[in-house]
C-alpha positions as CSV (number, residue, x, y, z in Angstrom):
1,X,-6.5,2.6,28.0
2,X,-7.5,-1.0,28.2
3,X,-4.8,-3.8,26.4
4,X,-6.4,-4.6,23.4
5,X,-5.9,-8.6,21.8
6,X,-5.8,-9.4,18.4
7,X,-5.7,-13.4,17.3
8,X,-4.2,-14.4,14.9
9,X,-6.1,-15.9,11.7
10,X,-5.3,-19.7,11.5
11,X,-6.3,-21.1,7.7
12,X,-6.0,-24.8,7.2
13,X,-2.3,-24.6,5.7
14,X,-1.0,-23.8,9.4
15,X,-2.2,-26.9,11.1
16,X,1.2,-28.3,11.1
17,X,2.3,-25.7,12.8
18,X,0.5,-26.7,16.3
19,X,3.7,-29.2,16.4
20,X,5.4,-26.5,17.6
21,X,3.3,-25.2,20.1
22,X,1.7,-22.5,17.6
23,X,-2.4,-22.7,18.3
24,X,-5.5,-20.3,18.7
25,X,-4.5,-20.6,22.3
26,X,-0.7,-19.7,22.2
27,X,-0.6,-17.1,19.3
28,X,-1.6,-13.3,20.0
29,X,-1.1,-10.1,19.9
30,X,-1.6,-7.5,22.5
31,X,-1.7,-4.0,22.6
32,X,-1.0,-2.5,25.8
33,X,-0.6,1.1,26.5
34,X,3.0,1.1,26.6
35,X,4.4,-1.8,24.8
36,X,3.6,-4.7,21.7
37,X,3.3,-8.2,23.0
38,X,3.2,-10.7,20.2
39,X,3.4,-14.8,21.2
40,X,3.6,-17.1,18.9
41,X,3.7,-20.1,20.6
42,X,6.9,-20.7,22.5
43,X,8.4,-17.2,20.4
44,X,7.6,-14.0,22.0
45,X,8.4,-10.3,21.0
46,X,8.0,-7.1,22.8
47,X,8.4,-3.8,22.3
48,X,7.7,-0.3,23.6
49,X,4.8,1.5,21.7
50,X,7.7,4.5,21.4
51,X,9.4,2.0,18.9
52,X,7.4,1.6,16.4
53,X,8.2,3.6,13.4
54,X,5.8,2.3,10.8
55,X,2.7,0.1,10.0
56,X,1.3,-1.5,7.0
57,X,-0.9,-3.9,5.6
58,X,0.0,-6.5,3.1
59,X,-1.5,-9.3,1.5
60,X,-1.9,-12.6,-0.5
61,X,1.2,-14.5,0.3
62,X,2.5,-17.8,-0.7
63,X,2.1,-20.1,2.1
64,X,5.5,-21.5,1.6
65,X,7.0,-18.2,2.2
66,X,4.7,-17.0,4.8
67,X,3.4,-20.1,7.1
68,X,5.9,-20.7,10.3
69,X,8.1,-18.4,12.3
70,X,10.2,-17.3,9.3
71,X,13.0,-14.7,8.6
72,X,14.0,-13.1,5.2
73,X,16.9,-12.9,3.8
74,X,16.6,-9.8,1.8
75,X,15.5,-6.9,4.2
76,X,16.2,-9.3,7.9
77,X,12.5,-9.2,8.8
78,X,10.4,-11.6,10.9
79,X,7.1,-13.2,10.2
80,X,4.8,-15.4,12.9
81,X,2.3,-16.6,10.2
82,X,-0.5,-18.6,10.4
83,X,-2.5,-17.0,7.0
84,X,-1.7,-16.5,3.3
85,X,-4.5,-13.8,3.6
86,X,-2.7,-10.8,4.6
87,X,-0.6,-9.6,7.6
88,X,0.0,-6.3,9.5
89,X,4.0,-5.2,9.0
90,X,5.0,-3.5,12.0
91,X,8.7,-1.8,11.3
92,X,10.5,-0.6,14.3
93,X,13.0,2.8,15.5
94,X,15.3,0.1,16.8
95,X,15.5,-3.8,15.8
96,X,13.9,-6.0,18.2
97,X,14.6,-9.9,19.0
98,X,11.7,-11.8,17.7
99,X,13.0,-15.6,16.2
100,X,15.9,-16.1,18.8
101,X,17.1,-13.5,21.3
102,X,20.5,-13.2,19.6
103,X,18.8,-12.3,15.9
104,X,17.6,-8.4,15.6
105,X,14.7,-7.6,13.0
106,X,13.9,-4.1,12.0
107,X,10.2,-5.3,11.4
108,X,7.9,-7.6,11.9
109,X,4.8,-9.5,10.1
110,X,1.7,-10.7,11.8
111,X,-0.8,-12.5,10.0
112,X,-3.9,-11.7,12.5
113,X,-7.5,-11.7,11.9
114,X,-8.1,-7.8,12.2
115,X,-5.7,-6.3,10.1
116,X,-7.3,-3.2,9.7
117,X,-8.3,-3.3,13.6
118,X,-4.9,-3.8,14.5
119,X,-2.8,-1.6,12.1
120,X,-5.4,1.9,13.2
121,X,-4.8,1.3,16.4
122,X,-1.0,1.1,16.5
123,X,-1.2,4.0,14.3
124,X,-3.5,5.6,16.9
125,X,-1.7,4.5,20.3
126,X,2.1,5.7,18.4
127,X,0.6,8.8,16.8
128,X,1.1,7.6,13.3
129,X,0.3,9.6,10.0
130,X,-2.5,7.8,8.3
């Protein structure tokens, strides 16, 4: 199976963000048929496809909570978002470096243009329940 990209959805809010290095150009995600390779500017996570445990779609979030490489406090996940639209939360077997390489998340939010492209086929390539 071909690697299969998914940008990530850039609404005006984010702007600021290309003064970190966060643009259309430095921001994806990338299914291959092993692994999840998400950059996000000069962040990066990957992952093998094996450990990936759950995916879901969630929407309409407050920019100040959602805009930014962000962690939360309350359940330790990551976000890379560029959108208050909605974002695919993909929660992992094992927690995987995502903000710095010494700071595990058991999940992680991308706020991509093709949710629904990109949540059925992570739930396709890891043999997901629907």
């Amino acid at each position: 199976m071909a690697a299969v990209e998914f940008p990530f959805r850039f609404d005006p809010v984010s702007m600021p963000l290309r003064a970190l290095g966060i643009s259309p150009s430095s921001a994806m995600v990338t299914v291959h048929d092993t692994h999840l390779d998400v950059r996000f500017g000069p962040w990066r996570c990957r992952t093998p496809l094996s450990n990936v445990k759950d995916v879901r779609i969630t929407l309409d979030y407050d920019a100040i909570k959602a805009i930014g490489p962000r962690g939360s406090f309350t359940d330790r996940g990551a976000t890379f978002g560029t959108s208050t639209v909605g974002g695919v939360c993909v929660c992992f077997h094992d927690d995987v470096a995502a903000l710095t390489p010494a700071k595990l998340h058991p999940g992680l939010t991308v706020t991509v243009q093709d949710l629904e492209g990109l949540s059925t086929l992570l739930r396709e390539r890891c043999n997901l329940d629907a």
